[in-house]
LOFIMI-829594 format. One record per residue: residue number from 1; residue in three letters; x, y, z of N, C-alpha, C in turn. Coordinates in steps of 0.001 Angstrom, whole numbers. Each point is the difference from the previous one (the first is absolute). Layout:
REM residues N
{n NUM&res ALA&neast X&nnorth Y&nup Z&caeast X&canorth Y&caup Z&ceast X&cnorth Y&cup Z}
...
REM end
This chain:
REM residues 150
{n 1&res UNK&neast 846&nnorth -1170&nup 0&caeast -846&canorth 1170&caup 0&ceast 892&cnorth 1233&cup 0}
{n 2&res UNK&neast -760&nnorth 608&nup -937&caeast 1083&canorth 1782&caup -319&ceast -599&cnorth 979&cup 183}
{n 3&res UNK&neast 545&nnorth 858&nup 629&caeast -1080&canorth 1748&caup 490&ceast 224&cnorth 783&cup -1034}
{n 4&res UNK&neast -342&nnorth 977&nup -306&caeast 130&canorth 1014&caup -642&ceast -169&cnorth 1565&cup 556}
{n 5&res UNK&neast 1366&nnorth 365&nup 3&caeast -222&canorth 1218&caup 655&ceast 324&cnorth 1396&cup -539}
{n 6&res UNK&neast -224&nnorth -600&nup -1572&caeast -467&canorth 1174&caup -393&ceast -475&cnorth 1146&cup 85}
{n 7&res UNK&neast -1185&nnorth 91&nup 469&caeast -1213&canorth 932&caup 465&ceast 635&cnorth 912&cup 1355}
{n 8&res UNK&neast 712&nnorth -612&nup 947&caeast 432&canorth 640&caup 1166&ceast 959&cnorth 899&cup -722}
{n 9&res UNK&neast 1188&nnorth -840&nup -473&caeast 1454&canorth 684&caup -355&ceast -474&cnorth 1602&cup -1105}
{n 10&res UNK&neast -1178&nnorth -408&nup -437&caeast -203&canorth 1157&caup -807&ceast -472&cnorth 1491&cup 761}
{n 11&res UNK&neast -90&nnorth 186&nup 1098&caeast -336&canorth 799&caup 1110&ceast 1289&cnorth -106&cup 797}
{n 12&res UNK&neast 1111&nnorth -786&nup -24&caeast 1085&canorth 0&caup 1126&ceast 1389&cnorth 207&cup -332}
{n 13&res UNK&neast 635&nnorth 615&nup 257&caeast 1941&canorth 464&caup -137&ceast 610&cnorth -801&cup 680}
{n 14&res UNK&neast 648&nnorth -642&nup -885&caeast 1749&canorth -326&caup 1016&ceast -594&cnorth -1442&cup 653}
{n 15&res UNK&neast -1306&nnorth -571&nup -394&caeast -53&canorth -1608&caup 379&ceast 398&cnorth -1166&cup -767}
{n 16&res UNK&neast 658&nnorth 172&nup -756&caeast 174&canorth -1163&caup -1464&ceast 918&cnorth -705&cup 1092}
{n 17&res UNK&neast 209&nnorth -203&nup 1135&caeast 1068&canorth -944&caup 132&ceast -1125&cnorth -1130&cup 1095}
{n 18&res UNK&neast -1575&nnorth 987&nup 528&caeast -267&canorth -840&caup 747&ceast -892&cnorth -1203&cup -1521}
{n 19&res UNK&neast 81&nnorth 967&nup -546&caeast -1015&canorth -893&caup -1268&ceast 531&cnorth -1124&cup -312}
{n 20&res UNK&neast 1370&nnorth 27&nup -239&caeast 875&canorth -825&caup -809&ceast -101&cnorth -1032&cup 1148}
{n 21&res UNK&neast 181&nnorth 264&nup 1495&caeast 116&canorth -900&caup 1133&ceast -1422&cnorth -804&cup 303}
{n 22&res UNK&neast -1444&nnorth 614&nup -390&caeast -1003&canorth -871&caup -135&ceast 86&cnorth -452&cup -820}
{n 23&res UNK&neast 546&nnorth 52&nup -1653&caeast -142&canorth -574&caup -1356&ceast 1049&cnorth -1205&cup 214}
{n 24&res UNK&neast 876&nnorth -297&nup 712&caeast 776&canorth -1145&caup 396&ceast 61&cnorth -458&cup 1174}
{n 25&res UNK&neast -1078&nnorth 642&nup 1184&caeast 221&canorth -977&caup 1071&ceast -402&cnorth -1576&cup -131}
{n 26&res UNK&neast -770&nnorth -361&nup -1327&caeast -555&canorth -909&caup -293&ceast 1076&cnorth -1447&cup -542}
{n 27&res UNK&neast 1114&nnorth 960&nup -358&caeast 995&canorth -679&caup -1122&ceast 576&cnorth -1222&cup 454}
{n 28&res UNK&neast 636&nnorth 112&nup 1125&caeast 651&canorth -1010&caup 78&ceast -1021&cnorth -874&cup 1150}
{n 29&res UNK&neast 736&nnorth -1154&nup -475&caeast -687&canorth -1101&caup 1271&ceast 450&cnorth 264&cup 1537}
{n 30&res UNK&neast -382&nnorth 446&nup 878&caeast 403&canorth -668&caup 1391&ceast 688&cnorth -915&cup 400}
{n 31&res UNK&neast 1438&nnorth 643&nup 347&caeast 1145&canorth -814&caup 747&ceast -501&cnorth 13&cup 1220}
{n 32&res UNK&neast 486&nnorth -1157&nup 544&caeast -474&canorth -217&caup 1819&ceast 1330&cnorth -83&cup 616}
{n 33&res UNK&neast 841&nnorth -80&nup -243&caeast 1970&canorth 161&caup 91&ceast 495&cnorth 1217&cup 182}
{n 34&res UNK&neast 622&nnorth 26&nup 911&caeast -136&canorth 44&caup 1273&ceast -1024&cnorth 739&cup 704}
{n 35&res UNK&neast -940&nnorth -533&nup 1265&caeast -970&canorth 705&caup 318&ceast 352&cnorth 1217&cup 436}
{n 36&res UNK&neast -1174&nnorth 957&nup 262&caeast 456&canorth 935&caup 241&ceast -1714&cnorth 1346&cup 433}
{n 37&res UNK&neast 204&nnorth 485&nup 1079&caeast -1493&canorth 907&caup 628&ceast 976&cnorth 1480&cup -574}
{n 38&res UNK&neast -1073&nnorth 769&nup -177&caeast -302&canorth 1768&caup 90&ceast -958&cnorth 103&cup 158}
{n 39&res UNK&neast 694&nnorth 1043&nup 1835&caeast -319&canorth 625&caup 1106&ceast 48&cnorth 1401&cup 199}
{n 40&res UNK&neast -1515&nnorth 615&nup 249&caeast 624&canorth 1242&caup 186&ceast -342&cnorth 529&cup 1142}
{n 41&res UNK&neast 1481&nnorth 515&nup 730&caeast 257&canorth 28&caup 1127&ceast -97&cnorth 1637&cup 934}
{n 42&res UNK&neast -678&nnorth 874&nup -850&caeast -216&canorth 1739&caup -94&ceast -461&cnorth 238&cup -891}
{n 43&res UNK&neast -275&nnorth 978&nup 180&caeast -1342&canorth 1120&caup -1066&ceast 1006&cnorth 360&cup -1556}
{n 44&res UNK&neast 1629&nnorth -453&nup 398&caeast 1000&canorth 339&caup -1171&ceast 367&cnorth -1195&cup 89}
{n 45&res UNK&neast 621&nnorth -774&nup 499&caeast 1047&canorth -1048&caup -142&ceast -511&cnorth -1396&cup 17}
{n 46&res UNK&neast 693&nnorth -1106&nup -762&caeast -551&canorth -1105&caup -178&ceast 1224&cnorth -1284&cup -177}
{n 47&res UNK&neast -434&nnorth -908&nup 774&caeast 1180&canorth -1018&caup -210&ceast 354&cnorth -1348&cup -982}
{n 48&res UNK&neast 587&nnorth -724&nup -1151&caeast -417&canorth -884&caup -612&ceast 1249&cnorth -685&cup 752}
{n 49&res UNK&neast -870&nnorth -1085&nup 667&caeast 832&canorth -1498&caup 491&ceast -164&cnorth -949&cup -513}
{n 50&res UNK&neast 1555&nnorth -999&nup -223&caeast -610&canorth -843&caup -1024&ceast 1258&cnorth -838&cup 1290}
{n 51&res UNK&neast -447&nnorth -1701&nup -365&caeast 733&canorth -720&caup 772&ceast 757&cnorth -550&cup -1481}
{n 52&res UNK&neast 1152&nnorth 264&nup 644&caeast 1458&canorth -442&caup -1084&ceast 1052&cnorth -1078&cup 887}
{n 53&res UNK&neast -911&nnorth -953&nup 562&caeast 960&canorth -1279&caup 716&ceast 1033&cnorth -24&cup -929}
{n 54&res UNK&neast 1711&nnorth -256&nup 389&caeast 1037&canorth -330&caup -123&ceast 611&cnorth 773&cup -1091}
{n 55&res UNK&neast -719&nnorth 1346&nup -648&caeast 818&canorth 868&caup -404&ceast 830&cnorth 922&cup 924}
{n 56&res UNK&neast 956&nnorth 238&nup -123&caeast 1221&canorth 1267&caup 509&ceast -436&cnorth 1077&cup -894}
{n 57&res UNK&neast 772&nnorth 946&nup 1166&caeast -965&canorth 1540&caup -647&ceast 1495&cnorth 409&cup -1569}
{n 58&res UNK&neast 1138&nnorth -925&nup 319&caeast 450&canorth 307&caup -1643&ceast -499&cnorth -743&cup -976}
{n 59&res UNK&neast -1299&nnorth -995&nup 218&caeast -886&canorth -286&caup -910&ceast -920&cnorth 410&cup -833}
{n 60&res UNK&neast -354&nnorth 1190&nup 690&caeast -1312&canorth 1034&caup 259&ceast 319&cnorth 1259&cup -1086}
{n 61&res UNK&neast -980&nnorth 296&nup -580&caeast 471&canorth 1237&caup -563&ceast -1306&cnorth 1018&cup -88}
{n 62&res UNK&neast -62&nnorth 955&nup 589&caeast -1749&canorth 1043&caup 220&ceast 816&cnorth 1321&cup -667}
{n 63&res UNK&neast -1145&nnorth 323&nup -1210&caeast 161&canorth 1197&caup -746&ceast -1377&cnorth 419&cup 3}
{n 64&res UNK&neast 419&nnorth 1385&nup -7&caeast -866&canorth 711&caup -650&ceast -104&cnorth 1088&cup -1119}
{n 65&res UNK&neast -636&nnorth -387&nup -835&caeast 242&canorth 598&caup -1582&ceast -1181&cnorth 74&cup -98}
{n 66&res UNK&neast -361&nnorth 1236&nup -991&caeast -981&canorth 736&caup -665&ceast -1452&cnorth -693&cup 291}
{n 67&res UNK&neast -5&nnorth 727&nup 1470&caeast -1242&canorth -439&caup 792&ceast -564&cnorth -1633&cup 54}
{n 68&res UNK&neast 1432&nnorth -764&nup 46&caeast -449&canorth -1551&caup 426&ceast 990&cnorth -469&cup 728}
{n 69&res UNK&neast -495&nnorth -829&nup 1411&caeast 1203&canorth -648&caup 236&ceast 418&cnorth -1471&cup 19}
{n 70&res UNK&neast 1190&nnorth -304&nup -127&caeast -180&canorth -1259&caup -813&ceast 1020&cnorth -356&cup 911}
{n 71&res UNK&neast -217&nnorth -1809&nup 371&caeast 1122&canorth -302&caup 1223&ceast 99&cnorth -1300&cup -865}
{n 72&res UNK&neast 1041&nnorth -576&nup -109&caeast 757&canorth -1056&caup -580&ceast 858&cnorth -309&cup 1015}
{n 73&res UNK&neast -175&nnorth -1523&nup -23&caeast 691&canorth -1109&caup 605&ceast 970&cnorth -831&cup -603}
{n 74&res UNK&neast 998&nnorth -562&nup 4&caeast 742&canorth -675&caup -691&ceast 817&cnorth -1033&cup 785}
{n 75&res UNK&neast 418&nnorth -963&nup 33&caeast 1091&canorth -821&caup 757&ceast 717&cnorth -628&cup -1555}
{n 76&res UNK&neast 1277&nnorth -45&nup 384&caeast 726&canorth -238&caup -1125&ceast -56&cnorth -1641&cup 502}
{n 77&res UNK&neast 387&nnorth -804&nup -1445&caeast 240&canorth -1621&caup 285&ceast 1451&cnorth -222&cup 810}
{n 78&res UNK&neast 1052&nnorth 863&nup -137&caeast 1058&canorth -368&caup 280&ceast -403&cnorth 396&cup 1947}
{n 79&res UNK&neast -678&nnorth 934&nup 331&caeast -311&canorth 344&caup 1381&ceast -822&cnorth -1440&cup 534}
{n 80&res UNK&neast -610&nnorth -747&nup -864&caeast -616&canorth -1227&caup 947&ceast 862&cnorth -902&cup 77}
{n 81&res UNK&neast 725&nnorth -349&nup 1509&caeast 667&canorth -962&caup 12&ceast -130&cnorth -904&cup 705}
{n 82&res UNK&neast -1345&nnorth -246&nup 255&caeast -640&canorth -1112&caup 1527&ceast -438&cnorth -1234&cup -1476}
{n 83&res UNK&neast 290&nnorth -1176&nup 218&caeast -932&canorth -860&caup -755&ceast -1115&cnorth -815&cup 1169}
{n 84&res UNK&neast -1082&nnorth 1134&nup -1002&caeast -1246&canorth -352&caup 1024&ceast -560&cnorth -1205&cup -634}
{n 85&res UNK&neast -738&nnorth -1210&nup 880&caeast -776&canorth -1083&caup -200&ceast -1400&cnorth 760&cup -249}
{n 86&res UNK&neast -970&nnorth 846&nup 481&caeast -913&canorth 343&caup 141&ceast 558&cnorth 1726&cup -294}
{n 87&res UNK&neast -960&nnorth 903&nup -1052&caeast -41&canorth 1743&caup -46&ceast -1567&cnorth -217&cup 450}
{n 88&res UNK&neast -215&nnorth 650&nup 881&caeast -1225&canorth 446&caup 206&ceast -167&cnorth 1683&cup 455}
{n 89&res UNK&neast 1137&nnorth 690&nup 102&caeast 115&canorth 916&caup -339&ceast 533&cnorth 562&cup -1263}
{n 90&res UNK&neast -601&nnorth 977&nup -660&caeast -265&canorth 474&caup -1154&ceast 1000&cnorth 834&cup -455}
{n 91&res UNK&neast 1542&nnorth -233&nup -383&caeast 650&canorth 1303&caup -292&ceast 512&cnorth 159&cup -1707}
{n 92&res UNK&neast -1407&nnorth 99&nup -311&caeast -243&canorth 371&caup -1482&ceast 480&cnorth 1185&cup -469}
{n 93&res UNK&neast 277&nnorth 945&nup -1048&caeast 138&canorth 1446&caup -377&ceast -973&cnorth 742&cup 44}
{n 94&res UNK&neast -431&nnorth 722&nup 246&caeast -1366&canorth 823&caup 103&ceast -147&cnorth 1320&cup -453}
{n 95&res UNK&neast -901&nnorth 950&nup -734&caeast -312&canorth 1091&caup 161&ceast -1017&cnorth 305&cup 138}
{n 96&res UNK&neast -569&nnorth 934&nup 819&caeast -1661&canorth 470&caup 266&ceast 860&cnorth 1576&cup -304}
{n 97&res UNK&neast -1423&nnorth 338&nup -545&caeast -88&canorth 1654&caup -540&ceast -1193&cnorth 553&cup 1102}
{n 98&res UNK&neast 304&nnorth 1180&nup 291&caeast -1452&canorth 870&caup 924&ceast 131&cnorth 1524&cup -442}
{n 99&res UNK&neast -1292&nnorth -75&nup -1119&caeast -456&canorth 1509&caup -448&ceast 106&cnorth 1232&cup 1365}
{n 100&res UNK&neast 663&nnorth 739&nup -141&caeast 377&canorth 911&caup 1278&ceast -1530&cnorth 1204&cup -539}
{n 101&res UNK&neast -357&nnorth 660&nup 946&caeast -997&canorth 1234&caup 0&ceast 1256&cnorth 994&cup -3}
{n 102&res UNK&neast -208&nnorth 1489&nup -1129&caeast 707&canorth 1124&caup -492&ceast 169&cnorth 9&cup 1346}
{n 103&res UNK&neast 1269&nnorth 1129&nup 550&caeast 186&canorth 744&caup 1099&ceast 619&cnorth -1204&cup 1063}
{n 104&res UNK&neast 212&nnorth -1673&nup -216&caeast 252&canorth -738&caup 408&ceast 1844&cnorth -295&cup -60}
{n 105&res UNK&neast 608&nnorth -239&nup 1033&caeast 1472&canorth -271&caup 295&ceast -12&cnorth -1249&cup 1104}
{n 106&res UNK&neast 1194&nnorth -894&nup -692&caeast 287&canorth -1302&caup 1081&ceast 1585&cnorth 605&cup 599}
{n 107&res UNK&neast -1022&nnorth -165&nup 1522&caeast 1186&canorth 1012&caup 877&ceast 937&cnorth -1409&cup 517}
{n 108&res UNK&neast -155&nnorth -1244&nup 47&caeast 532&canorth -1075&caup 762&ceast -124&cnorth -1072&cup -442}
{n 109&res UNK&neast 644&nnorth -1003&nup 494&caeast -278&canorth -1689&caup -1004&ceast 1066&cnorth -623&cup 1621}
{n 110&res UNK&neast -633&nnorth -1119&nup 467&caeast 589&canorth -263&caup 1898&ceast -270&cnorth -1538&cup -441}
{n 111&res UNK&neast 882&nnorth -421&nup 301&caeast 24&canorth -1759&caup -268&ceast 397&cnorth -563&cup 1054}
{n 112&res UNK&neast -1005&nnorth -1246&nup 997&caeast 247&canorth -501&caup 1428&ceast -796&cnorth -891&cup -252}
{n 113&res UNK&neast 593&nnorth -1251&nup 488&caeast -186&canorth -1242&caup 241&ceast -1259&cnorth -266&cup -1073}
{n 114&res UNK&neast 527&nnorth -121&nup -1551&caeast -441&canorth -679&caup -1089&ceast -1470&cnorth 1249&cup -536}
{n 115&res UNK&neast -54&nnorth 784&nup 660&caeast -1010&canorth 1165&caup -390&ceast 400&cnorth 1478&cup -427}
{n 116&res UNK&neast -369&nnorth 703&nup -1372&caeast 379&canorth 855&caup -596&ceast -942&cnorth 1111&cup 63}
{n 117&res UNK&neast 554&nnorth 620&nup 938&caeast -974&canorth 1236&caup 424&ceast 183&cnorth 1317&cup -1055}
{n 118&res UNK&neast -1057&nnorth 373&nup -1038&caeast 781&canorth 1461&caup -874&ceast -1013&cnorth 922&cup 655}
{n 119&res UNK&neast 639&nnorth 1563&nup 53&caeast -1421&canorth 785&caup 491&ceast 301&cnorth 878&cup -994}
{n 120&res UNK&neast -1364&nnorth 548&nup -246&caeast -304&canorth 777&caup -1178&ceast -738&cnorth 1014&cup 791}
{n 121&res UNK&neast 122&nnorth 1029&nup -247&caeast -720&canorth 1786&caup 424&ceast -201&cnorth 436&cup -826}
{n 122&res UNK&neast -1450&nnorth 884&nup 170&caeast -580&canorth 1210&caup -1153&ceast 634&cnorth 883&cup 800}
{n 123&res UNK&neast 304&nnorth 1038&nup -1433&caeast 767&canorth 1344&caup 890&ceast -818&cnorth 1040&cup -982}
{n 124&res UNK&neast -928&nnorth 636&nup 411&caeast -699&canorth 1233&caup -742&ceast 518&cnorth 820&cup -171}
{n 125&res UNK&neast 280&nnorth 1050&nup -561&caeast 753&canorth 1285&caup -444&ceast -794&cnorth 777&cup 644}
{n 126&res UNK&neast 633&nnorth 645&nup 398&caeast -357&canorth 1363&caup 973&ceast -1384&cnorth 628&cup -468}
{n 127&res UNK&neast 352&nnorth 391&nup -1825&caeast -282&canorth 998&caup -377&ceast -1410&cnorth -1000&cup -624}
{n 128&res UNK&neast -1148&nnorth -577&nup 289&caeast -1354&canorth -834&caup 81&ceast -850&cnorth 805&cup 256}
{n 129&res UNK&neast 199&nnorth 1440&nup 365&caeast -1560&canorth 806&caup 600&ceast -562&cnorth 501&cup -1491}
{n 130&res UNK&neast -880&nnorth 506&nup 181&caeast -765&canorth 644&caup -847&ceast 1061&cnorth 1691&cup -689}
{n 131&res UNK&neast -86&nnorth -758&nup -1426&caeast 469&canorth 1578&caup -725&ceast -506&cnorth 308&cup -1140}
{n 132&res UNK&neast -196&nnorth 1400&nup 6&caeast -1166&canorth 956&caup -702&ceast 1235&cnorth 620&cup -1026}
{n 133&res UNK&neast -1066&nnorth -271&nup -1360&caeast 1516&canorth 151&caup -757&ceast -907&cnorth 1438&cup -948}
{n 134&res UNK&neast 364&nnorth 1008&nup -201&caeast -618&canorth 806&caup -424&ceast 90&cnorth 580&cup -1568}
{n 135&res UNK&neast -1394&nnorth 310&nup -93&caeast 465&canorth -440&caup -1517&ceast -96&cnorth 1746&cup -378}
{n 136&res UNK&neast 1097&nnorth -27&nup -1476&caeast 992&canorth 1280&caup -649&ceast -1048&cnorth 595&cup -794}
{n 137&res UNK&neast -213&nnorth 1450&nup -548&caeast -655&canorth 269&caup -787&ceast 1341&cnorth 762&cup -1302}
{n 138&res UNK&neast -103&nnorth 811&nup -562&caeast 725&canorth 501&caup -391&ceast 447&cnorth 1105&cup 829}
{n 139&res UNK&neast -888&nnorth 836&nup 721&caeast 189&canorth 1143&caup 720&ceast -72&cnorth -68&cup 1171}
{n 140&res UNK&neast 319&nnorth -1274&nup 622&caeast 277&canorth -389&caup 1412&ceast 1655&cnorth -713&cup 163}
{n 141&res UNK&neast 340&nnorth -305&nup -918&caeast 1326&canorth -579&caup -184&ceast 956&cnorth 140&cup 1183}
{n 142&res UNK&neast -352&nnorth 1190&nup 720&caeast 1049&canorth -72&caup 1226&ceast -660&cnorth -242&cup 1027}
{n 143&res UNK&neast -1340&nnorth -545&nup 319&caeast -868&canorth 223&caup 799&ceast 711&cnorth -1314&cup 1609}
{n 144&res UNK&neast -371&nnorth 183&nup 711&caeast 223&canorth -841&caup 1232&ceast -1270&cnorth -758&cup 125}
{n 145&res UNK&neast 416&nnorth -1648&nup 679&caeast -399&canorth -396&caup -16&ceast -1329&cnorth 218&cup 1658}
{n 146&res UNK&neast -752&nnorth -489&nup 34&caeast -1315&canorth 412&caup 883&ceast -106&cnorth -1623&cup 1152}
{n 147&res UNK&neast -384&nnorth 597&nup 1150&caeast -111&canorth -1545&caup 463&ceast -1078&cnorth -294&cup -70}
{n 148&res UNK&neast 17&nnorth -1276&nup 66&caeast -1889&canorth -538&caup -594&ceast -845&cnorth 121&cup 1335}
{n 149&res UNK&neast -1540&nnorth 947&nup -590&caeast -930&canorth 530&caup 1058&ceast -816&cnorth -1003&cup 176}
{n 150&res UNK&neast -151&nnorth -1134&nup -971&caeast -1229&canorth -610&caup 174&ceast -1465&cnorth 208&cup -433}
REM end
């Protein structure tokens, strides 16, 4: 099933990226590797924990690029050197991606006893209040701007 959000985007600025993010949340199948909750822990801040049994944090790799963050796992073959009878722990390669919200920064990434804590914060720009943008005539050209009366 496909949305069309046409009709909105034609009334809206500067959303083509949430469009593109409903037009493919559909795309790929659902990985269940490695599990993983998002928590949000304040009115700004939010935590993604994922359990990463028997990775080391020079396994680990958490970026954040052009509003996604993407954590990759890796264990090299030459690093496994136990010959196990039984894996029932999972130390596969992994990547999970998480669409970040604009104004969003990953301040931390904390790795303890097989759990990968990243925290992510909205940080609003100051400048969010209301501004009255005034419009030029020809014979106002130097005119100052007015604060809005309401």
């Amino acid at each position: 099933m496909s949305y069309d959000f046409s009709p909105l985007l034609r009334s809206a600025i500067g959303f083509e990226r949430f469009a593109h993010l409903a037009a493919t949340a559909h795309a790929k199948e659902a990985v269940n590797y490695p599990p993983y909750n998002i928590e949000k822990i304040g009115s700004t801040d939010y935590a993604v924990t994922m359990a990463i049994a028997g990775f080391d944090a020079q396994n680990i790799h958490v970026i954040h690029e052009n509003g996604v963050l993407i954590i990759r796992g890796r264990i090299a073959e030459n690093e496994r050197t136990r010959e196990l009878v039984h894996r029932g722990i999972a130390t596969r390669p992994f990547e999970k991606r998480f669409a970040l919200a604009d104004y969003s920064e990953v301040t931390q990434a904390h790795l303890a006893n097989g759990i990968l804590s990243v925290t992510v914060k909205q940080v609003l720009p100051d400048d969010r209040c209301t501004k009255v943008i005034p419009v030029m005539t020809e014979c106002s050209s130097n005119a100052e701007s007015l604060p809005y009366q309401g």
